[in-house]
N, C-alpha and C positions, 0 to 999 in steps of 0.2 A: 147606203152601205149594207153588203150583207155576206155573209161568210156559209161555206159549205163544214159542216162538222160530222162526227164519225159517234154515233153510242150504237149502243146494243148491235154491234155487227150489220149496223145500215148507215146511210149518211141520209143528212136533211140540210134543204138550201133553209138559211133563219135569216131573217131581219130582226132589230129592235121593235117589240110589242106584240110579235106573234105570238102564237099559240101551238104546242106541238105535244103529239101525243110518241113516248117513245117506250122502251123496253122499261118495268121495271128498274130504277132505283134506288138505295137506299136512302129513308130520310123520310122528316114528314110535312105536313101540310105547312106552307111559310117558311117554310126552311129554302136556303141560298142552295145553289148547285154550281159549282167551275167547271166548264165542258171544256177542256186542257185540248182535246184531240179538233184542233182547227186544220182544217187540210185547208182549205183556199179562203182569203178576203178580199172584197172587192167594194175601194172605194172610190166612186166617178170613176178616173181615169186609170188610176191606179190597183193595179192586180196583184195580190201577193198569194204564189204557189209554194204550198212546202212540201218539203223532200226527205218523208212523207207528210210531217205535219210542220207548221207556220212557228217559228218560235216566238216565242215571247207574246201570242195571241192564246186568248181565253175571250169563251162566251160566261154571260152570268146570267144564268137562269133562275126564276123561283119556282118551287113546287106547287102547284095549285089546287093538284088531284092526284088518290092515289086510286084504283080500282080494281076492275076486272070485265073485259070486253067481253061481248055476247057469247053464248055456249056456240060452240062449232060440235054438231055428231059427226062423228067417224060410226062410218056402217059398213060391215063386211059378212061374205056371204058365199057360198057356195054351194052350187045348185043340184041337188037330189041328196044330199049327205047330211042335213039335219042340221048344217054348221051355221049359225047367224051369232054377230055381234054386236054389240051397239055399244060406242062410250062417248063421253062428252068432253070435252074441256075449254076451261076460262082463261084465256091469259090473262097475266095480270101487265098492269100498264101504271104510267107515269103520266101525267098533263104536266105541262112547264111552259112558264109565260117568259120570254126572253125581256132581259130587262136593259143590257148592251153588250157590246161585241167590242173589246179592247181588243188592239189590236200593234 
């Protein structure tokens, strides 16, 4: 069984026991999450698509980790005019261990 769900303006295919790293949420370390926005479950034979999202389906996620992904620079530049940039930044991110997919 596994369901396609929708956070931080992305979607991820989950199963029960994985592991995903998504946008920032609030909440903290062991703390329960209900991922409401279920677009598709699929169990064996059985496919259920929603129009846009599945009613009466939630994922139950736990929070695992809360952090900040590696520095990305942004560098800009142009050439003979003295002009150089450099900046950095960390997104910040959510780890979640899926724990089931009601459905």
């Amino acid at each position: 069984m596994y369901a396609i769900i929708r956070t931080g303006g992305k979607q991820y295919q989950v199963e029960s026991g994985d592991r995903l790293r998504v946008e920032k949420l609030v909440g903290n370390v062991g703390d329960t999450v209900d991922l409401d926005d279920v677009l598709m479950v699929v169990d064996g034979e059985e496919v259920k698509v929603g129009q846009p999202v599945v009613e009466g389906a939630k994922v139950v996620a736990k929070i695992s980790e809360q952090g900040k992904s590696k520095k990305v620079i942004i560098f800009k530049k142009k050439r003979r005019k003295g002009y150089r940039l450099r900046k950095g930044h960390r997104q910040d991110y959510t780890s979640l261990l899926i724990e089931e997919i009601q459905a």
